[in-house]
C-alpha positions as CSV (number, residue, x, y, z in Angstrom):
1,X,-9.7,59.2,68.2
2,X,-11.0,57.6,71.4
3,X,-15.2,58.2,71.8
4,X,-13.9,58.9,75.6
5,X,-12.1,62.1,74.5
6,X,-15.3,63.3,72.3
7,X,-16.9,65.2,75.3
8,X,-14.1,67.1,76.0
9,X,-13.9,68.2,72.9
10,X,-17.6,69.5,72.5
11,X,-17.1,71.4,76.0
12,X,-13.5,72.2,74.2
13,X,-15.4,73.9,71.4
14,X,-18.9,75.0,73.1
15,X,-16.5,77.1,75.4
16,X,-14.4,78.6,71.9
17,X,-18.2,79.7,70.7
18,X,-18.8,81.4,73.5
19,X,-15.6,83.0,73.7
20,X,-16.2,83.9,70.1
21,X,-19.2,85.3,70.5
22,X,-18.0,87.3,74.0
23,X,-15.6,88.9,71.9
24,X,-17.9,90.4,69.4
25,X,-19.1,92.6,72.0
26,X,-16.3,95.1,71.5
27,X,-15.2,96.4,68.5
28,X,-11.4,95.7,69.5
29,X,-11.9,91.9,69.9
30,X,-14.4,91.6,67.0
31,X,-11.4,90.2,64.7
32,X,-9.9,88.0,67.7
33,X,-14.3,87.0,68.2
34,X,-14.1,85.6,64.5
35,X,-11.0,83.5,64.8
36,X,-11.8,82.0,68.4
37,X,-15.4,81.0,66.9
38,X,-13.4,80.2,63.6
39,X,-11.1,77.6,65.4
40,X,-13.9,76.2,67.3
41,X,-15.3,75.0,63.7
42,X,-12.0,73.9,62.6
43,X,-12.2,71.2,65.6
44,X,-15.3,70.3,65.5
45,X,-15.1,69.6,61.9
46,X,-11.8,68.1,62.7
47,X,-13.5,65.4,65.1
48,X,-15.9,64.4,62.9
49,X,-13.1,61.1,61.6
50,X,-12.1,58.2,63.7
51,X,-8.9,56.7,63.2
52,X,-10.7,53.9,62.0
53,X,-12.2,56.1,59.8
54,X,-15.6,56.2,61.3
55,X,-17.7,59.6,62.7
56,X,-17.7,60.1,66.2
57,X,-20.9,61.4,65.0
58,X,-22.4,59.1,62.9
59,X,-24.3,57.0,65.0
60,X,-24.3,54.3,61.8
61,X,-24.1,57.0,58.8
62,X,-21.4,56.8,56.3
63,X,-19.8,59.8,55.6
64,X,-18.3,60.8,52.0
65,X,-14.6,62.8,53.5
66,X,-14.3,63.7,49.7
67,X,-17.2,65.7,49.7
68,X,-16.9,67.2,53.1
69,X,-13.6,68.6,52.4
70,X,-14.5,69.6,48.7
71,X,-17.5,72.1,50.5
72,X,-15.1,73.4,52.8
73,X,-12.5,74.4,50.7
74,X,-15.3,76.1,48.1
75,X,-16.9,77.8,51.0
76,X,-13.3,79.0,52.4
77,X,-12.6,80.3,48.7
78,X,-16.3,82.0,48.0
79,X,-16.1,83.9,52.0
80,X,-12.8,85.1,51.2
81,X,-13.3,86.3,47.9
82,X,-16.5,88.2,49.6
83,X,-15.0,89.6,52.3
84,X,-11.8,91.2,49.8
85,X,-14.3,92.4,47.4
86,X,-17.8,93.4,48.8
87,X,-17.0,96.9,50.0
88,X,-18.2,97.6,54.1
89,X,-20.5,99.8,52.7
90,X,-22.5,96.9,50.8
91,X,-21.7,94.9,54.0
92,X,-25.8,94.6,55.0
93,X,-26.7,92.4,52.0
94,X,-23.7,90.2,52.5
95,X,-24.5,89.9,56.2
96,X,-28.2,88.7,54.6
97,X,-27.2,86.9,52.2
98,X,-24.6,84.8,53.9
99,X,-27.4,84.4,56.8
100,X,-29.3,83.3,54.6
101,X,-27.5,80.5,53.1
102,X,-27.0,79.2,56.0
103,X,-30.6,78.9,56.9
104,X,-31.4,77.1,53.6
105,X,-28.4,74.8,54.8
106,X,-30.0,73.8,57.8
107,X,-33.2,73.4,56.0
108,X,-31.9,70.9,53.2
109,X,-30.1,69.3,56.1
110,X,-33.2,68.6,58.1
111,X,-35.2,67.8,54.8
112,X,-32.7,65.4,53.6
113,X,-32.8,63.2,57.0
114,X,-36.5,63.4,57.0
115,X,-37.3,62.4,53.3
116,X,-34.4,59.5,54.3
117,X,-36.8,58.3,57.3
118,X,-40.0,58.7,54.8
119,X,-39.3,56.3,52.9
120,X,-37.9,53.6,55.6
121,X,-39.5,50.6,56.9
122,X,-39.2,51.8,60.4
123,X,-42.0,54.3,62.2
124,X,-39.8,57.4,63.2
125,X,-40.9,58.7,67.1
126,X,-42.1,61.9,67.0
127,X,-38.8,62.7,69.3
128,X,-36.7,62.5,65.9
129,X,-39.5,63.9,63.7
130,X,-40.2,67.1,65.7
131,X,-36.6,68.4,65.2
132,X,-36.2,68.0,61.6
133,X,-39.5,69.7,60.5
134,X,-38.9,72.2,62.9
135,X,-35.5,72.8,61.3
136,X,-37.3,72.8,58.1
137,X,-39.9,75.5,59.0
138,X,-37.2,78.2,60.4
139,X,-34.5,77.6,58.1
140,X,-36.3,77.6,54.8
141,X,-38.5,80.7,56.1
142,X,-34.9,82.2,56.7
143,X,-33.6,81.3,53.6
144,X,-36.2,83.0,51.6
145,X,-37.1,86.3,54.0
146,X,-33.0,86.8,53.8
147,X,-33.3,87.0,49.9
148,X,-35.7,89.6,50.5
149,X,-33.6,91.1,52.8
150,X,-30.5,91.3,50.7
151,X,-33.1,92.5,47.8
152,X,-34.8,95.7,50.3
153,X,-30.8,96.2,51.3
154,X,-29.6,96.5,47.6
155,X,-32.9,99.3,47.1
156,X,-35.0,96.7,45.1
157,X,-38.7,97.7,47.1
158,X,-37.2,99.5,50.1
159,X,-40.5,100.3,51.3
160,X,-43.1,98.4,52.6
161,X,-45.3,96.4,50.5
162,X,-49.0,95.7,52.1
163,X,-52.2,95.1,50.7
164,X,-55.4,95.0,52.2
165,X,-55.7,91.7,54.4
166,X,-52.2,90.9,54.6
167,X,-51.7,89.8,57.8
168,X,-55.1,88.1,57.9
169,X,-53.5,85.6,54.6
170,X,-50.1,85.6,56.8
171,X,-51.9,83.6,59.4
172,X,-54.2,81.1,57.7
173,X,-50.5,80.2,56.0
174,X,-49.2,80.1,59.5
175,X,-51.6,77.6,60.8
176,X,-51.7,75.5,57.4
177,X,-47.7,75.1,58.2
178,X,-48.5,74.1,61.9
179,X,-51.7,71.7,60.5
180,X,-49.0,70.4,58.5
181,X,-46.4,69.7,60.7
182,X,-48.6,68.3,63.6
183,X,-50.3,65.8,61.0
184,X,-46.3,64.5,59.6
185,X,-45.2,64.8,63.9
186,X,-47.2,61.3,63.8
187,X,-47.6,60.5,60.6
188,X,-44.1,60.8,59.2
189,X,-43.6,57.7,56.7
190,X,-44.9,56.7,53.2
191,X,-45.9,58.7,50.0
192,X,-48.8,61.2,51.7
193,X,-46.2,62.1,54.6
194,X,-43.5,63.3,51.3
195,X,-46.3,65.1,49.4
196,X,-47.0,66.7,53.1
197,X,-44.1,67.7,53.6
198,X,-42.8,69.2,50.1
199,X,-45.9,71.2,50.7
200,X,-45.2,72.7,54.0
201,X,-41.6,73.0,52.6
202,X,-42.8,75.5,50.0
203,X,-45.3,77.5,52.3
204,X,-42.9,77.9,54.2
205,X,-40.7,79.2,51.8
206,X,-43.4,81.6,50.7
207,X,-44.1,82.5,54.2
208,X,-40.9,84.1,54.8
209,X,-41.5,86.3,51.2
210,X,-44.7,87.0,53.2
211,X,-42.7,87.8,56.3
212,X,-40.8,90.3,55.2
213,X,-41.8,92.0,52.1
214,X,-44.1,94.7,54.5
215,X,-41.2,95.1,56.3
216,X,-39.2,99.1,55.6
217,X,-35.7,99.1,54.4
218,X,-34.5,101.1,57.9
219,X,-36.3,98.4,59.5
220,X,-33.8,95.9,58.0
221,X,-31.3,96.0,61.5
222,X,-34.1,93.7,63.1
223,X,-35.2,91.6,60.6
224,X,-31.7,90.4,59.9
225,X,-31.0,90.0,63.8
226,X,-34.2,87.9,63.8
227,X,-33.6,85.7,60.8
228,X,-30.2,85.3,61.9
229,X,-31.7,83.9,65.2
230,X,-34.0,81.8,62.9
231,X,-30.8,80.1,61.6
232,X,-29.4,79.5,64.7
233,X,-32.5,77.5,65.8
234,X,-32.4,75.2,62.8
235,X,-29.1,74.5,63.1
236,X,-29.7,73.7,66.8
237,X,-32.6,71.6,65.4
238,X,-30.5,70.1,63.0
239,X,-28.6,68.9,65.8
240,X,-31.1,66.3,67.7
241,X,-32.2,65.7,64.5
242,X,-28.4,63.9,63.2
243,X,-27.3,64.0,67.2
244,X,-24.7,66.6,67.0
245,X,-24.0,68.3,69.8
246,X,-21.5,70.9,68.9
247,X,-24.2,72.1,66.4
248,X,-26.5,72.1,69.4
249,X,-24.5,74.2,71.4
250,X,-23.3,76.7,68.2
251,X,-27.2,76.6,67.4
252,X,-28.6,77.5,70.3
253,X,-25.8,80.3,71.1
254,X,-26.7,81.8,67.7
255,X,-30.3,81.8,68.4
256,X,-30.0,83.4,71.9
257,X,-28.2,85.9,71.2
258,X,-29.8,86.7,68.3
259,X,-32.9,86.7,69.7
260,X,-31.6,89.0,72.2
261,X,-30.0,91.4,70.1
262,X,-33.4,91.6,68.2
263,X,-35.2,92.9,72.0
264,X,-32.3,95.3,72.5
265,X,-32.6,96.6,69.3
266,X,-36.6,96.9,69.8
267,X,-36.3,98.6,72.9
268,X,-33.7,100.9,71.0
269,X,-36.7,102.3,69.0
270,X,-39.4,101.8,71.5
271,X,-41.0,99.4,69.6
272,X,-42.3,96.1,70.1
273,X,-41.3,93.2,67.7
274,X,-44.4,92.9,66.5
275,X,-44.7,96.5,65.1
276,X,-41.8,96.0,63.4
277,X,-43.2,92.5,61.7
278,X,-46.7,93.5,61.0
279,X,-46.5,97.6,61.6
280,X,-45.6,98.4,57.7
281,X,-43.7,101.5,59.6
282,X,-42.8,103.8,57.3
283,X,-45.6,103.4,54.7
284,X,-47.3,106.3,54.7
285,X,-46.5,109.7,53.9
286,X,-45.0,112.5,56.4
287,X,-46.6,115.8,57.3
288,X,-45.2,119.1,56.6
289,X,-43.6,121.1,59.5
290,X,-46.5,123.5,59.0
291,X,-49.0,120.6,59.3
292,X,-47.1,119.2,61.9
293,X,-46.9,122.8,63.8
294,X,-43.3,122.7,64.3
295,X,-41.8,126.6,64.8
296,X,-39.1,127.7,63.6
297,X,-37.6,128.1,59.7
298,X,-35.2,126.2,57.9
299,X,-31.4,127.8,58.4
300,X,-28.8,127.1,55.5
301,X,-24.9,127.2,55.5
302,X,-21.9,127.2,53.4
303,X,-19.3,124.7,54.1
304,X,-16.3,127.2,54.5
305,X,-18.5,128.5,57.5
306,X,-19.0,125.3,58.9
307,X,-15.1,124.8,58.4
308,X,-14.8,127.7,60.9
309,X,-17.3,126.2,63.6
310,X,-15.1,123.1,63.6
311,X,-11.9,124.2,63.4
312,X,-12.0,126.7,66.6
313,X,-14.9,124.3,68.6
314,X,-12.9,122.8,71.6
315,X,-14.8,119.2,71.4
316,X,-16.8,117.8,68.5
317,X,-19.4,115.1,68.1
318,X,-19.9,113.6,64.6
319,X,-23.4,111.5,64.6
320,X,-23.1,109.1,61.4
321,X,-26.0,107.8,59.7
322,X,-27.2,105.7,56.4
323,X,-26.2,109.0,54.0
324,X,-22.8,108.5,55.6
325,X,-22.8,105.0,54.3
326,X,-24.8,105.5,51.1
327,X,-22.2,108.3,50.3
328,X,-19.1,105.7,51.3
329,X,-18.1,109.0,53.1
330,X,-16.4,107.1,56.3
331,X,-13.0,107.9,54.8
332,X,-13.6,111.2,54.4
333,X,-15.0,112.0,57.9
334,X,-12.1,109.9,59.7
335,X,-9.8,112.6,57.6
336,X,-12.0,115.5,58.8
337,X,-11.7,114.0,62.8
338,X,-7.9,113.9,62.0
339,X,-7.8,117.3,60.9
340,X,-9.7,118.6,63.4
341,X,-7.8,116.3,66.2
342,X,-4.4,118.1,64.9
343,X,-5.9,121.7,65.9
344,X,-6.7,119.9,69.4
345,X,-10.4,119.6,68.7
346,X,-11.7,116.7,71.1
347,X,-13.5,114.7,68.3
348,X,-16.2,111.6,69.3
349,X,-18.5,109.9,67.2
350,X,-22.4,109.0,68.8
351,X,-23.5,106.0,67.9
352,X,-27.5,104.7,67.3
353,X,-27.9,101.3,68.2
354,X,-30.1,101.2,65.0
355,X,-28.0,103.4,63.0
356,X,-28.0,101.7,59.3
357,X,-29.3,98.6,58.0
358,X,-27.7,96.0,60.2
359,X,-26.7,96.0,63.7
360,X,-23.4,97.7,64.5
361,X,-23.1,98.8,60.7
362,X,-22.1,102.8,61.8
363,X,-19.1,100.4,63.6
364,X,-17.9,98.9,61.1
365,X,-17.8,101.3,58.3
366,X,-15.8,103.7,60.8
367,X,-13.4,100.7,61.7
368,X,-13.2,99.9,58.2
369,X,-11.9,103.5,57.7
370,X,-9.5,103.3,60.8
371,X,-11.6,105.6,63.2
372,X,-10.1,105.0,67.0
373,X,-12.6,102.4,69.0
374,X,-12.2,104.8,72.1
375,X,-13.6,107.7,69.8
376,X,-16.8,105.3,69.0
377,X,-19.3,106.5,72.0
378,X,-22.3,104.9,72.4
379,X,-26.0,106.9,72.9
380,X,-26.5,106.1,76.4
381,X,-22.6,107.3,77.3
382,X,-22.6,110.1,75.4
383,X,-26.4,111.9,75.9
384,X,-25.5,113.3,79.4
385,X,-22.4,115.3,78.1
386,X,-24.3,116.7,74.6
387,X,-25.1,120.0,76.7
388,X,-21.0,120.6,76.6
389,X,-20.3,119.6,72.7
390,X,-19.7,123.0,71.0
391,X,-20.2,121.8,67.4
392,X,-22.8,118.5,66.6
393,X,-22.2,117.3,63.3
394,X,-25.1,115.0,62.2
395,X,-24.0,113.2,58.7
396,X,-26.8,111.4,57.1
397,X,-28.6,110.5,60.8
398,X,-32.4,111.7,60.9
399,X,-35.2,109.8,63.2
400,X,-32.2,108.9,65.3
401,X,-31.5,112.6,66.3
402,X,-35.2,113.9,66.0
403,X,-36.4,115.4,68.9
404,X,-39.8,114.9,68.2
405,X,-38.6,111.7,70.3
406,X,-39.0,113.1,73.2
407,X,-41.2,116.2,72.6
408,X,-44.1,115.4,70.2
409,X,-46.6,112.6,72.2
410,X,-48.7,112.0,68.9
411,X,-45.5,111.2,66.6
412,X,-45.0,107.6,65.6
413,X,-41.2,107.6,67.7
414,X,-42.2,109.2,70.8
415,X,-40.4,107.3,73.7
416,X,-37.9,106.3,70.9
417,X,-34.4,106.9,73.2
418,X,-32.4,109.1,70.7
419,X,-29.2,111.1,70.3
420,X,-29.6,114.3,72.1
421,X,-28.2,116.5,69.1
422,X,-30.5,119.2,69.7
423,X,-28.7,120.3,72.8
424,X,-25.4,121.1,71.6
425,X,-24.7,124.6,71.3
426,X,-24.4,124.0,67.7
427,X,-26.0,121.5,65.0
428,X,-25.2,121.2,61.6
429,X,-26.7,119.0,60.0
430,X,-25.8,117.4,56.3
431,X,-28.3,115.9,53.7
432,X,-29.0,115.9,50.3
433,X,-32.5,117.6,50.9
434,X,-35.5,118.6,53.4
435,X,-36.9,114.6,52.9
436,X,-38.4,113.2,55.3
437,X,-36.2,110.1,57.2
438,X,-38.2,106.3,57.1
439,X,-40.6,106.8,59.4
440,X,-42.4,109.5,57.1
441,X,-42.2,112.6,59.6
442,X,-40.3,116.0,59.9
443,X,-37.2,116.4,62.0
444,X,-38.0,118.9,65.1
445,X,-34.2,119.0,64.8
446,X,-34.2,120.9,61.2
447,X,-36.3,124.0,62.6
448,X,-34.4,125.0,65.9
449,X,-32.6,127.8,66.6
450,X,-29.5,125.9,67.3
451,X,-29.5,124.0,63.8
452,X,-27.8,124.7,60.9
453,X,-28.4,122.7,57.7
454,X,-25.8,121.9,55.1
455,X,-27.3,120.9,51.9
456,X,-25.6,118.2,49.0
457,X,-23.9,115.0,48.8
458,X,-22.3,113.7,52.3
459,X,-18.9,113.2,50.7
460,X,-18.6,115.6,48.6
461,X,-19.5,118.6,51.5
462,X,-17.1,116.3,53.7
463,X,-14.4,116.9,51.1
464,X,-15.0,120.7,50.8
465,X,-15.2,120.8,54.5
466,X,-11.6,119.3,55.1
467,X,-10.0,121.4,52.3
468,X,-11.7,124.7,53.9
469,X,-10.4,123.4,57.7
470,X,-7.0,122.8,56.4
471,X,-7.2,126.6,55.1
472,X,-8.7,127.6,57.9
């Protein structure tokens, strides 16, 4: 392969990651968004050999093909075996996990090249140096606030875990890290620079623990949009450090858009990043609607009534939440909006931006169970049409639909833009029991007039609910 032709083929590829990644803006073009960014890979990976059997990329390495070729085919066989047998309800931790893997990549990469350096005769500029520890600091602290992640996800310590001070130690381990890596910038060879920097290694390491472990489980749609964003740094990092451009370009298109989804999803909750990374939201208790002075009583109903609301409603808005996917009750309410959709019921679902434990998770469990994409509605489209739903049926969804949102200036998610559930001319609402949702406070939603609660297991009253609409 002619080094003339390698530009091309980064701009070839930068353009297929971009594609890739415009494509995951839809859930129609997710699938065709994977193989575009998949193919880009290919290539790249591709045009790493020479036909003289040299890198394009090397710049003097030697590269073992073997090896290369060896990881590829045991990471092909281990994503594939995930994705067949990790059900899209445990989707979150394998999102995390995976993330994370590829943050501890990035950081062995950068580690590798700069204990390599360390122990060469040559002085290495801070230009090369900067990269790699940089790479270093974000992908290790990736690596190890994933794991967490994936551990909160799986219900290890789902709620914040604080002590007095917390943020305080946080921050003198911040600024030992940042000692650390301004003293190896210009001091980066011989035995002290090593020791320097297998020490920042594992602060760093711990730092991410740190990081995250104070952090609630409902808060886990940021944190894994931020540490994904982490990993896209280092691998950009990674690239300057081995001069790679397409890893660059991948890097740094990761890392936006990452970063960016992280704001959006922020602004989604009308809270600032920082509240999320330092807030410990959720950690204390919620009041009692009493204590809270929210009027209004609690109203229960039986599913065969419900059955009757929704089967002679004219237009119907399902609201899914984390009971829908603890419950693994998508496939159930895809067969209630088909039943309802034969008796000419206009059926939509609202969707949260932060619904669940990762971003886009209400998305994919409903695509997983073959729900239309032109039935998926997003809040903002939806909210001004809520006044004209005759039936709201909110399955597992709390702080999302609380109207406290909006009425209640002292509550913790006032300004939080929500789902306008409460002005349907009907709300029924299913969970397990009167709990509070993460952040610790009652539902305004549970007490009005309008509301209608039906109590148990999300599946099992989704179940009893198609059976009593189909004898309805």
């Amino acid at each position: 392969m002619s080094s003339q032709i390698v530009p091309l083929i980064i701009i070839g590829v930068s353009v297929l990651f971009i594609l890739g990644i415009k494509f995951l803006s839809s859930p129609k073009t997710a699938r065709t968004g994977n193989l575009v960014a998949a193919a880009g890979m290919f290539i790249a990976l591709c045009a790493l050999l020479k036909t003289d059997g040299s890198s394009v990329w090397s710049h003097g390495w030697t590269f073992n093909y073997t090896l290369i070729v060896i990881g590829t085919v045991i990471g092909l066989i281990i994503g594939a075996i995930g994705a067949y047998s990790v059900k899209m309800t445990s989707m979150p931790q394998m999102v995390a996990l995976f993330n994370g893997l590829g943050g501890g990549a990035a950081a062995l990469v950068a580690s590798l090249e700069f204990l390599k350096d360390a122990h060469g005769a040559e002085p290495v500029t801070a230009f090369i140096t900067v990269p790699m520890l940089f790479a270093t600091l974000i992908g290790s602290l990736s690596f190890s606030g994933s794991i967490i992640a994936y551990l909160k996800l799986e219900g290890k310590f789902e709620k914040p875990h604080t002590f007095p001070g917390q943020n305080i130690l946080n921050g003198l381990i911040w600024l030992v890290i940042l000692g650390l890596g301004g003293w190896l910038t210009f001091n980066a060879t011989g035995g002290n620079a090593v020791t320097a920097f297998i020490a920042m290694f594992a602060l760093a390491l711990f730092f991410g623990i740190a990081m995250v472990m104070p952090i609630g489980g409902a808060d886990m749609p940021v944190v894994i949009s931020l540490l994904n964003s982490f990993t896209g740094l280092a691998v950009a990092a990674d690239g300057f450090a081995i001069h790679n451009n397409a890893m660059i370009v991948a890097g740094t298109l990761v890392g936006s858009s990452g970063t960016l989804l992280t704001l959006l999803m922020c602004k989604a909750m009308n809270r600032p990043v920082t509240n999320v990374l330092f807030g410990a939201f959720g950690s204390s208790g919620g009041a009692t609607a009493a204590a809270s002075g929210i009027a209004g009583t609690v109203k229960p109903i039986q599913a065969d009534e419900v059955a009757l609301l929704l089967a002679y409603a004219q237009r119907v808005v399902i609201v899914p939440g984390y009971g829908m996917a603890v419950a693994q009750a998508q496939h159930s309410v895809r067969e209630l909006s088909d039943e309802l959709g034969k008796r000419g019921v206009e059926v939509q679902f609202a969707i949260h931006p932060v619904a669940g434990r990762m971003p886009g998770h209400m998305n994919v469990l409903l695509a997983e169970a073959n729900v239309p994409y032109d039935q998926l509605i997003e809040m903002e489209a939806i909210n001004p049409s809520m006044d004209r739903v005759d039936v709201c049926l909110v399955i597992g969804a709390n702080d999302v639909v609380n109207p406290a949102a909006r009425e209640d200036k002292a509550s913790p998610i006032y300004g939080m833009p929500i789902i306008e559930a409460d002005r349907c001319k009907t709300v029924i609402v299913m969970k397990r029991s009167m709990a509070a949702g993460f952040a610790g406070i009652e539902n305004h939603l549970f007490y009005k007039d309008n509301t209608r609660m039906l109590f148990g297991d999300a599946k099992a009253s989704l179940n009893a609910l198609v059976a009593a609409v189909k004898a309805s």
